[in-house]
VEXTORBA-455065 format. One record per residue (C-alpha): residue number from 1; x, y, z; residue in three letters. Coordinates in nm, 2 decimals, always signed. Layout:
N
PT / seq / c1 / c2 / c3 / type
PT / NUM / X / Y / Z / Ala
...
END
This chain:
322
PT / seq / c1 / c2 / c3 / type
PT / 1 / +13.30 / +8.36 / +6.05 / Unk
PT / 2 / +13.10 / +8.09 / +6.07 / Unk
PT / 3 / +12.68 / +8.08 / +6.13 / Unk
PT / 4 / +12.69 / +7.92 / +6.46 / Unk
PT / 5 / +12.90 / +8.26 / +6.55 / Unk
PT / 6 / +12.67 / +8.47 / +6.36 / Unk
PT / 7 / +12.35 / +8.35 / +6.51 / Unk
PT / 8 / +12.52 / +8.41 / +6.87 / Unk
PT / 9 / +12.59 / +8.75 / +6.82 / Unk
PT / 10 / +12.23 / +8.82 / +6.68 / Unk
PT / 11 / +12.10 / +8.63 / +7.00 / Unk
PT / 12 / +12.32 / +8.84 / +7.22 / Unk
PT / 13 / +12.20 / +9.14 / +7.07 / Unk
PT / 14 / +11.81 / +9.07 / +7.09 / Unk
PT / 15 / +11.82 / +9.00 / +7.46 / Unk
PT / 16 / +12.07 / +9.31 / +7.49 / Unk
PT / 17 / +11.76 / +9.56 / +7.33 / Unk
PT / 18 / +11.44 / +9.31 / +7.49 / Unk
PT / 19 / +11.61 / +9.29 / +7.84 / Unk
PT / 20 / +11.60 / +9.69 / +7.85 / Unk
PT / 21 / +11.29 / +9.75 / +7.72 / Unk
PT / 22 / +11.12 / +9.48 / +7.93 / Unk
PT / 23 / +11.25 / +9.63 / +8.22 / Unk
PT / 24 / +11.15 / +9.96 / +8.10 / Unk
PT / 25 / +10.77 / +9.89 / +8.07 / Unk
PT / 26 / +10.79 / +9.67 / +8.40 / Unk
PT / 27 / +10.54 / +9.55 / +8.53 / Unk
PT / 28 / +10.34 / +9.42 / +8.29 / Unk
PT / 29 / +10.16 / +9.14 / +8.48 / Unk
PT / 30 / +10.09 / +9.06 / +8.85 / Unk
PT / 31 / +10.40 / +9.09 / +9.09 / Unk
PT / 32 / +10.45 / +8.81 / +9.35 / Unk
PT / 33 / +10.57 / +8.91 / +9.71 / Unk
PT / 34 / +10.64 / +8.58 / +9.91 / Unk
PT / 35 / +10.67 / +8.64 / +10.28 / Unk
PT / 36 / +10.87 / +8.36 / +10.40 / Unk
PT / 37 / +10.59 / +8.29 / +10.73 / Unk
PT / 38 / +10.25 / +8.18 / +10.79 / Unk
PT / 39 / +10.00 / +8.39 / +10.76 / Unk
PT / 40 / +9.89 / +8.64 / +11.07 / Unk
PT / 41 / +10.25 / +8.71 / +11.17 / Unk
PT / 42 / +10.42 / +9.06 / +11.16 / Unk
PT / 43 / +10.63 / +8.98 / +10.81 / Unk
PT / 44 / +10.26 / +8.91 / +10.69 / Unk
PT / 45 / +10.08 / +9.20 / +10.86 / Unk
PT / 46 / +10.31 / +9.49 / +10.69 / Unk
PT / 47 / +10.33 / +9.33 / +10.37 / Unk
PT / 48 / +9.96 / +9.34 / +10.34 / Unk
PT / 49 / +9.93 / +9.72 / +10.51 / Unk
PT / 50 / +10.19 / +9.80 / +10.19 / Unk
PT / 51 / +9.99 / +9.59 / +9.88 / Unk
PT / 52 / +9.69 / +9.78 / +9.82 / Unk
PT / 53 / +9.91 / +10.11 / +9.77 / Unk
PT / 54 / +10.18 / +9.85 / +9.55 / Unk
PT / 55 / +9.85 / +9.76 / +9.35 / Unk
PT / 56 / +9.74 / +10.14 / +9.28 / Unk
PT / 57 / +10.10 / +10.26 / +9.22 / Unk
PT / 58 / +10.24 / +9.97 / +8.94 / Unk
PT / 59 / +9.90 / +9.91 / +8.84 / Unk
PT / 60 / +9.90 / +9.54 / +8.85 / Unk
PT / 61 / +9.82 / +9.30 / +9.14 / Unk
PT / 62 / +10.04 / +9.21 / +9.41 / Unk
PT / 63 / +10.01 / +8.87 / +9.49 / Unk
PT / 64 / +10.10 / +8.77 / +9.86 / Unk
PT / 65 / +10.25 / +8.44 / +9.87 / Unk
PT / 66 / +10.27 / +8.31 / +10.24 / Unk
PT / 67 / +10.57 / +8.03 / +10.23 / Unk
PT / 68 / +10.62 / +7.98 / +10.60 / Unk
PT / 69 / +10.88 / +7.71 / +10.68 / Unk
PT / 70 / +11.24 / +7.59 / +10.79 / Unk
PT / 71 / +11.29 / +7.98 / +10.96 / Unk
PT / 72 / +11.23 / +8.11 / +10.68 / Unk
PT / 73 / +11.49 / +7.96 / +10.42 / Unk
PT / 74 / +11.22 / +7.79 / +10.20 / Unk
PT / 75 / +11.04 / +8.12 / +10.07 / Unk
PT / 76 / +11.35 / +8.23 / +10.08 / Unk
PT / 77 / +11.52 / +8.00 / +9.84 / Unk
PT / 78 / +11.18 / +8.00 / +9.63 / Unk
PT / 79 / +11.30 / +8.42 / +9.55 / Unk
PT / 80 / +11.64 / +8.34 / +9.56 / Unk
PT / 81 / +11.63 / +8.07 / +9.27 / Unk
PT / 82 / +11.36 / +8.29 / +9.05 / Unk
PT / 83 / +11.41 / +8.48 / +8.74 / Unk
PT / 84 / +11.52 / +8.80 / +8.84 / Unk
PT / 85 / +11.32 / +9.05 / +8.66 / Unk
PT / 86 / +11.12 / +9.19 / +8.91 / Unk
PT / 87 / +10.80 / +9.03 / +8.97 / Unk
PT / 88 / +10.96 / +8.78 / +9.25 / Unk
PT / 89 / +11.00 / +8.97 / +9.55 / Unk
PT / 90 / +11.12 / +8.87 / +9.95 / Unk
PT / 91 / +10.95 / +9.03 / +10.24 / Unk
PT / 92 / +11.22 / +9.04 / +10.49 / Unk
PT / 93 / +11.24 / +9.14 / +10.86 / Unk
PT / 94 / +11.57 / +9.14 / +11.09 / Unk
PT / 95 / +11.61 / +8.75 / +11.12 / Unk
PT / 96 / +11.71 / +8.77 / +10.69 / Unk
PT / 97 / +12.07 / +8.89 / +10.83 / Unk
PT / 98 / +12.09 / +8.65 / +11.11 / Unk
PT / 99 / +12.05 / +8.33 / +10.97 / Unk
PT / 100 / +12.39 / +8.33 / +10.81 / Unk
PT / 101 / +12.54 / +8.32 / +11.15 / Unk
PT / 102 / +12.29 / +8.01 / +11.26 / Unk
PT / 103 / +12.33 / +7.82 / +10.96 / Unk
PT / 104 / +12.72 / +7.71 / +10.80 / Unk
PT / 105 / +12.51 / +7.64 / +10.51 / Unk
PT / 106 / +12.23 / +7.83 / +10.36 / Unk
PT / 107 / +12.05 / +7.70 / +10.04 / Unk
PT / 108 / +12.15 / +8.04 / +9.90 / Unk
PT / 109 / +12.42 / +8.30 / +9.96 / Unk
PT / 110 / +12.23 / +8.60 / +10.16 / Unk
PT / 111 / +12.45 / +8.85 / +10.04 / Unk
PT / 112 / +12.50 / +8.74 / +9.69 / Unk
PT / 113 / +12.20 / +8.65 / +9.58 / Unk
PT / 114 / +11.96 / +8.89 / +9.68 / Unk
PT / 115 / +11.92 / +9.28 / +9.63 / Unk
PT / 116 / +11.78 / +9.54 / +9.80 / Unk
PT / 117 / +11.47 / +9.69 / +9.69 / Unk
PT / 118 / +11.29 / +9.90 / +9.95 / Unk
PT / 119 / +11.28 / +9.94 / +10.40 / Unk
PT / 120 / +10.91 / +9.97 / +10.51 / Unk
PT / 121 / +11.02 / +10.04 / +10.88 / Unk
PT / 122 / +11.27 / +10.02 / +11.19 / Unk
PT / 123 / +11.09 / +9.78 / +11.41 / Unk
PT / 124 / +11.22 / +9.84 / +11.77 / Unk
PT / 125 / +11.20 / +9.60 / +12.06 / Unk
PT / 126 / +11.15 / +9.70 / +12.40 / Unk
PT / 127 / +11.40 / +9.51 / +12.72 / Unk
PT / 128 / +11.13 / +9.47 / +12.99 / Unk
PT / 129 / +11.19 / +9.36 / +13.33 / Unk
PT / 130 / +10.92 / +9.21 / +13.62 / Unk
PT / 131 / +10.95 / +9.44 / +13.91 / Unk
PT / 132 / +11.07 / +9.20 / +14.16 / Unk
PT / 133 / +11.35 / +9.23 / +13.95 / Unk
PT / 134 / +11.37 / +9.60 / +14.09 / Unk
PT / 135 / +11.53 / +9.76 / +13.85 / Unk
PT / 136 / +11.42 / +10.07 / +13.60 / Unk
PT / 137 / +11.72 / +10.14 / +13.38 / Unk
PT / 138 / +11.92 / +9.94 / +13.19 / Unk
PT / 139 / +12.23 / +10.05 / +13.43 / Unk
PT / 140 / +12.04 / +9.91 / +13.68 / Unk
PT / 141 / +12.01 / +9.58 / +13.54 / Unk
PT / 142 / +12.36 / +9.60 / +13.44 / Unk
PT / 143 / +12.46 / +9.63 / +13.80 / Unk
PT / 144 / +12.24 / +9.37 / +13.90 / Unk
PT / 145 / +12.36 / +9.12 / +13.68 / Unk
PT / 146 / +12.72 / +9.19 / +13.80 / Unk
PT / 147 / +12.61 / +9.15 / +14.15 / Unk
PT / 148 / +12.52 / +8.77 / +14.04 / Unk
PT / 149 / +12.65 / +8.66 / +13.75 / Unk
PT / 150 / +12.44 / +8.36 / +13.57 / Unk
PT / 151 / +12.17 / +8.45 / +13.80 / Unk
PT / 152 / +11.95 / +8.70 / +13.64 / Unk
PT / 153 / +11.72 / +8.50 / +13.38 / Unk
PT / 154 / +11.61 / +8.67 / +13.04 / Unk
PT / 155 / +11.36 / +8.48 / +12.81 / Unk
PT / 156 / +11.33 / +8.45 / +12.48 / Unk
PT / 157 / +11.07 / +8.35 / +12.19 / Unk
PT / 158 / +11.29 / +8.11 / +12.06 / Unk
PT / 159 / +11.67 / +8.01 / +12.00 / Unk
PT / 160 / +11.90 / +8.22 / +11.76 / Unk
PT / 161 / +11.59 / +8.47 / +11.71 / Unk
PT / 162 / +11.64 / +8.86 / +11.74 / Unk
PT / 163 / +11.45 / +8.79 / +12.10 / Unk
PT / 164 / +11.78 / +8.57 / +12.18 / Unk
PT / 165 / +12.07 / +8.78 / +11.99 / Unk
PT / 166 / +11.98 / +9.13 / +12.12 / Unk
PT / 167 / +11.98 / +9.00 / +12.47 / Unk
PT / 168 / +12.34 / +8.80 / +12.40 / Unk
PT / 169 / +12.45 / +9.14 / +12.23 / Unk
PT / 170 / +12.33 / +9.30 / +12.50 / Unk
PT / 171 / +12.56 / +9.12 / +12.78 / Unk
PT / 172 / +12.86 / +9.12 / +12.57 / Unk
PT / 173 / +12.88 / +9.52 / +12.54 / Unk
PT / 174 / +12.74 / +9.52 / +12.91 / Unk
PT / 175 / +13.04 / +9.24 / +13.01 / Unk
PT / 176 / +12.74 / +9.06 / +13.18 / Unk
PT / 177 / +12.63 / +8.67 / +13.16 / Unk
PT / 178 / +12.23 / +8.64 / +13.21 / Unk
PT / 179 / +12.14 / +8.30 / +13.18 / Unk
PT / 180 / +11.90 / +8.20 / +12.85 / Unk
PT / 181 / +11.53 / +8.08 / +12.87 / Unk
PT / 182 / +11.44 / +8.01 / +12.57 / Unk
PT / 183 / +11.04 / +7.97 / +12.48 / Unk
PT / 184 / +10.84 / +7.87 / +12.18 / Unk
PT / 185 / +10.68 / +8.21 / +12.09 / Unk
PT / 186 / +10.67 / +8.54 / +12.25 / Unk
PT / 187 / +10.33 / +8.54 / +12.40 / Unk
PT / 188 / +10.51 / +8.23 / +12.63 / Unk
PT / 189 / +10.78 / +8.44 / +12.70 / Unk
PT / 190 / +10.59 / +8.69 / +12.77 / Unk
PT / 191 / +10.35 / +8.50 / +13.02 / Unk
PT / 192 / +10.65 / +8.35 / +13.21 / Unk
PT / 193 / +10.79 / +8.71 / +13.25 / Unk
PT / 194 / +10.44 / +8.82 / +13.40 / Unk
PT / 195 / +10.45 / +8.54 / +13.63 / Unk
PT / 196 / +10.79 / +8.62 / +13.79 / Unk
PT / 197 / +10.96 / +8.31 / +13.64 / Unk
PT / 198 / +11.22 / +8.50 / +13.47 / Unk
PT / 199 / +11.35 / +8.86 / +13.53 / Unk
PT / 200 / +11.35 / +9.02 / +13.18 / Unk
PT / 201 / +11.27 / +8.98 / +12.86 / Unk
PT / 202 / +11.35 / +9.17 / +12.50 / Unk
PT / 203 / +11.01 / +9.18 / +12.36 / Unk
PT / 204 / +10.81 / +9.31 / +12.07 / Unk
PT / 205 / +10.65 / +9.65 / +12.11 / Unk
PT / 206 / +10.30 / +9.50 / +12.00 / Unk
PT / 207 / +10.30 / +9.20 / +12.30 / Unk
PT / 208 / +10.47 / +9.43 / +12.55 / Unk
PT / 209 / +10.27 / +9.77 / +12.49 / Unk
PT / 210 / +9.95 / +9.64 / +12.63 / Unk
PT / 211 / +10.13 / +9.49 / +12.97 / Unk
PT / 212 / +10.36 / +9.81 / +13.01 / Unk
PT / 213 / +10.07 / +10.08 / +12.98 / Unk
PT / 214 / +9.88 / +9.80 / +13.28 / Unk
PT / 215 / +10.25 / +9.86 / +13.47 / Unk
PT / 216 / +10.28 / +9.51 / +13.49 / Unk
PT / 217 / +10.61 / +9.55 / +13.36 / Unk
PT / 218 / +10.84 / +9.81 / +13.33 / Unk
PT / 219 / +11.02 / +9.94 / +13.02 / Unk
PT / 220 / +11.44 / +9.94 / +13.09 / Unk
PT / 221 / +11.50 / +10.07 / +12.73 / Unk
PT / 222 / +11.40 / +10.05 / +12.34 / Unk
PT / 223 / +11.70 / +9.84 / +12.13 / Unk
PT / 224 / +11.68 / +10.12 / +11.80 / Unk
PT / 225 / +11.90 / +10.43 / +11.78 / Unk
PT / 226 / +11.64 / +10.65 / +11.86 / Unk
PT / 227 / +11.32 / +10.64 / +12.07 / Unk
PT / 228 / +11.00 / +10.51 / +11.87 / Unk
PT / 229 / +10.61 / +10.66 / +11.85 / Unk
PT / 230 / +10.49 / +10.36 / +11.95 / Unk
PT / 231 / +10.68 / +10.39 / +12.32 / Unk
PT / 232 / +10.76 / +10.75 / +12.33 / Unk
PT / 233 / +10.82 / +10.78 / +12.71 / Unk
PT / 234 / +11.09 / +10.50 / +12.70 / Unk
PT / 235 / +11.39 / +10.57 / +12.68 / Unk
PT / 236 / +11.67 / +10.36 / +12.43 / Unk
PT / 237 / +11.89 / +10.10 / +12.62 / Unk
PT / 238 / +12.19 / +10.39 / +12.48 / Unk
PT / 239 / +12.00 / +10.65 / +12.68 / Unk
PT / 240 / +11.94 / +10.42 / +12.99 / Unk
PT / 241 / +12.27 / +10.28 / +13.08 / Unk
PT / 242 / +12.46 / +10.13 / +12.77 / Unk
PT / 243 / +12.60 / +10.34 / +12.53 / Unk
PT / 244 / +12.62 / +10.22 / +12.14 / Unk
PT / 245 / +12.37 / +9.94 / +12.17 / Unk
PT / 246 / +12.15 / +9.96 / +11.87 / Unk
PT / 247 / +11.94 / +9.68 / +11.73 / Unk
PT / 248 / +11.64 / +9.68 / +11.48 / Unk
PT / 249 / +11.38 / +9.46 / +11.43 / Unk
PT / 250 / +11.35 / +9.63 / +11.05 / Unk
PT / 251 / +11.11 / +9.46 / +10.79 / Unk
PT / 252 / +11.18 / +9.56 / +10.35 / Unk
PT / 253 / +11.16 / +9.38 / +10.01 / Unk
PT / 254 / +11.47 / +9.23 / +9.81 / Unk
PT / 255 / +11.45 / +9.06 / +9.51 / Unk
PT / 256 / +11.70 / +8.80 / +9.32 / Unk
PT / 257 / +12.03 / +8.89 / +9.22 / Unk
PT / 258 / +12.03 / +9.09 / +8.88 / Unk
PT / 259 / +11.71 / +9.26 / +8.86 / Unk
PT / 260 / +11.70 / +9.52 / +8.66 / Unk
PT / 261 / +11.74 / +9.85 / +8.79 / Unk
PT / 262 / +11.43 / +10.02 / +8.64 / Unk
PT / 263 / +11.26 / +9.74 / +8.81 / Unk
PT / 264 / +11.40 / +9.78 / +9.14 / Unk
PT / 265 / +11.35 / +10.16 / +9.14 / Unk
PT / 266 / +10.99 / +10.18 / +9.03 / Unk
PT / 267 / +10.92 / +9.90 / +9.29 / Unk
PT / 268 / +11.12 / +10.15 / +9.51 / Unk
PT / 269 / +10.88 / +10.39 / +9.48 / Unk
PT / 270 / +10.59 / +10.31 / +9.47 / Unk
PT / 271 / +10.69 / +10.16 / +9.83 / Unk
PT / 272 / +10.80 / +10.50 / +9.99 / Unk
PT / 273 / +10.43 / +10.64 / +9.83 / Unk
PT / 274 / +10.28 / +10.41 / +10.09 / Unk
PT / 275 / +10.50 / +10.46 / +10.44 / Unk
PT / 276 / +10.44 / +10.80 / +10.29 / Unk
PT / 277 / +10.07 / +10.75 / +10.39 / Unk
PT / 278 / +9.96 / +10.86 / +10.77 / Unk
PT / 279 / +9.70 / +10.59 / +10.78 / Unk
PT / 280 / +9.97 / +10.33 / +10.67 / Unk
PT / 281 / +10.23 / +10.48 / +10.89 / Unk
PT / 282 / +9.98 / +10.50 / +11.20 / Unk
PT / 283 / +9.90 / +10.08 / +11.15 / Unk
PT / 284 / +10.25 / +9.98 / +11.11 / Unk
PT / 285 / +10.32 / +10.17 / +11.47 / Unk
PT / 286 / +10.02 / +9.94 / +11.56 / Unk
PT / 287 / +10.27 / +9.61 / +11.53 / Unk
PT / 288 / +10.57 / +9.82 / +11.69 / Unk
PT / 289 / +10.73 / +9.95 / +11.26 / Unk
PT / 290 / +10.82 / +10.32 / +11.22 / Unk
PT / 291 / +10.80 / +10.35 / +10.92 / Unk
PT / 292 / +11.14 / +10.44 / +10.72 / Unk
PT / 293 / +11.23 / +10.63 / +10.39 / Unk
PT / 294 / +11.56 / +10.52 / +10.30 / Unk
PT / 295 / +11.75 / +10.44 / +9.92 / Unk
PT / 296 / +11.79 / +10.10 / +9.83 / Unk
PT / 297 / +12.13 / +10.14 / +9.86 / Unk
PT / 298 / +12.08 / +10.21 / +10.24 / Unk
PT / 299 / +11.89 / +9.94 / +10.29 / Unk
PT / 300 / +12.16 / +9.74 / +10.15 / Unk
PT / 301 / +12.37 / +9.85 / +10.39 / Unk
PT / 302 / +12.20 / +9.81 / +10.73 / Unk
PT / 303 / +12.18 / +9.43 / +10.58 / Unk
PT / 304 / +12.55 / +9.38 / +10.53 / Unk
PT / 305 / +12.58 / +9.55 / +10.87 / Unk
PT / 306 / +12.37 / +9.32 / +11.02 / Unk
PT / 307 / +12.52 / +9.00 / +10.87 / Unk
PT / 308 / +12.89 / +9.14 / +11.03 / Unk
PT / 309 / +12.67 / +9.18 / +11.38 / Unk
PT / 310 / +12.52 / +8.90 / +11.42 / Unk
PT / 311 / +12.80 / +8.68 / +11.30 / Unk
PT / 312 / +13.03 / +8.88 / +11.57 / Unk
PT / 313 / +12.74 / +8.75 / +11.83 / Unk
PT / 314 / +12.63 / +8.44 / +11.76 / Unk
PT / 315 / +12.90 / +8.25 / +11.61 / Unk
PT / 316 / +13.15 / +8.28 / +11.93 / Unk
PT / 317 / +12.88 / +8.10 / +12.16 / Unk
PT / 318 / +12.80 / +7.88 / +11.88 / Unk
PT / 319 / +12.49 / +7.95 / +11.85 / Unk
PT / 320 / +12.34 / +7.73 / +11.56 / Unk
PT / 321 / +12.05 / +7.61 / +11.44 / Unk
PT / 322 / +12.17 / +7.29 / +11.30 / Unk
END
């Protein structure tokens, strides 16, 4: 056996017991938590509700690195290409799973390179309609846009956005065709819907709510499973005319590809001590979140659910972002 050999084995074996035992005493300096925005947007807004309580419970700081840009793949590459131990994490929301269906090529590999670390909430968005649209329900609407097909206008806050894929799921399980108006933000969307310029929109809870309780609007259905706190007396789009539709604007942390486990698990908890906290819980209904308290391993899965989704959506009306 010759020393080159021997010195490998002995190197193997050092980061076999340091690896471990690093993990194990993790963290031992600040932890970074790039959201993939600018600052001020609703990525931004629940990371920094979480931090303080990350900050008590790990007992280091949480750093919160805004790193806004190219819908969201440059943070996201920044986490993807770090050293996975832990103190790189992701804040992601709902559009993490889309963009494989937008893009034929990513920087990264969403599923591969990234796991699941913690949900902070089910983010539901509300389908609202202007009432010269005259419709309350989602079967309403449905019949509607059967009546004139192409004719009924939803809005969006931009192209290949959860604003644009819900609606698109939307008429494919309703076997409807509304036609696409696309904006550059929701509060655009949002003011074009008010005006009568198009008939319905799938909005976020926090720039409908305020429109909806001045009946401006009305409120045809929520897109999660279940009815949120933040609407209660709207019904889901399920409950108001079309069965198994179910789409959430979720928000959670992953981190790169072969963090430890130790890490990912204390980083787990602490996260479920603060949706755990009314106070926390009661200001992520604010921006729309109920907060969740699922495994990582469930977490996991609504992603790889979501990448099979949207891909089933977007990719046969080639919808791309190329």
């Amino acid at each position: 056996m010759n020393t080159r050999t021997i010195h490998g084995w002995i190197g193997a074996l050092i980061v076999a017991v340091i690896l471990p035992a690093a993990a194990q005493n993790f963290p031992s300096r600040p932890v970074r938590m790039v959201v993939p925005y600018p600052a001020g947007g609703a990525n931004d807004i629940v990371a920094r509700l979480v931090s303080p309580t990350l900050i008590q419970q790990l007992g280091q700081q949480v750093i919160v690195d805004n790193r806004g840009g190219g819908n969201t793949l440059i943070g996201s590459e920044i986490v993807a290409k770090s050293a996975p131990n832990g103190y790189t994490l992701l804040v992601v929301a709902a559009g993490h799973a889309i963009n494989p269906a937008l893009y034929s090529k990513l920087p990264y590999d969403t599923a591969r390179d990234f796991v699941p670390v913690a949900q902070f909430g089910d983010g539901a968005y509300v389908f609202v309609a202007h009432p010269s649209a005259g419709v309350s329900t989602s079967a309403e609407l449905i019949a509607l846009a059967k009546s004139k097909p192409g004719l009924v206008s939803y809005a969006s806050s931009s192209t290949g956005n959860l604003t644009h894929l819900a609606a698109e799921l939307f008429n494919s399980l309703a076997g409807i065709k509304m036609l696409h108006v696309p904006y550059k933000g929701g509060n655009p969307a949002m003011a074009d819907l008010l005006g009568g310029r198009v008939q319905v929109f799938f909005s976020t809870v926090a720039v409908a709510r305020p429109h909806l309780q001045a009946g401006k609007i009305r409120g045809l259905g929520v897109t999660t499973g279940k009815r949120t706190p933040a609407l209660p007396n709207v019904p889901t789009i399920a409950e108001s005319g079309l069965p198994g539709y179910a789409v959430s604007g979720w928000y959670g942390i992953v981190a790169p590809r072969g963090t430890p486990k130790a890490a990912i698990e204390k980083l787990h908890a602490a996260v479920l001590v603060a949706v755990r906290q009314p106070d926390i819980r009661e200001k992520l209904l604010g921006v729309g979140v109920e907060a969740t308290e699922v495994s990582s391993a469930e977490f996991g899965k609504l992603i790889d659910a979501d990448i099979e989704k949207w891909n089933k959506v977007a990719k046969p009306l080639n919808i791309s972002m190329e």
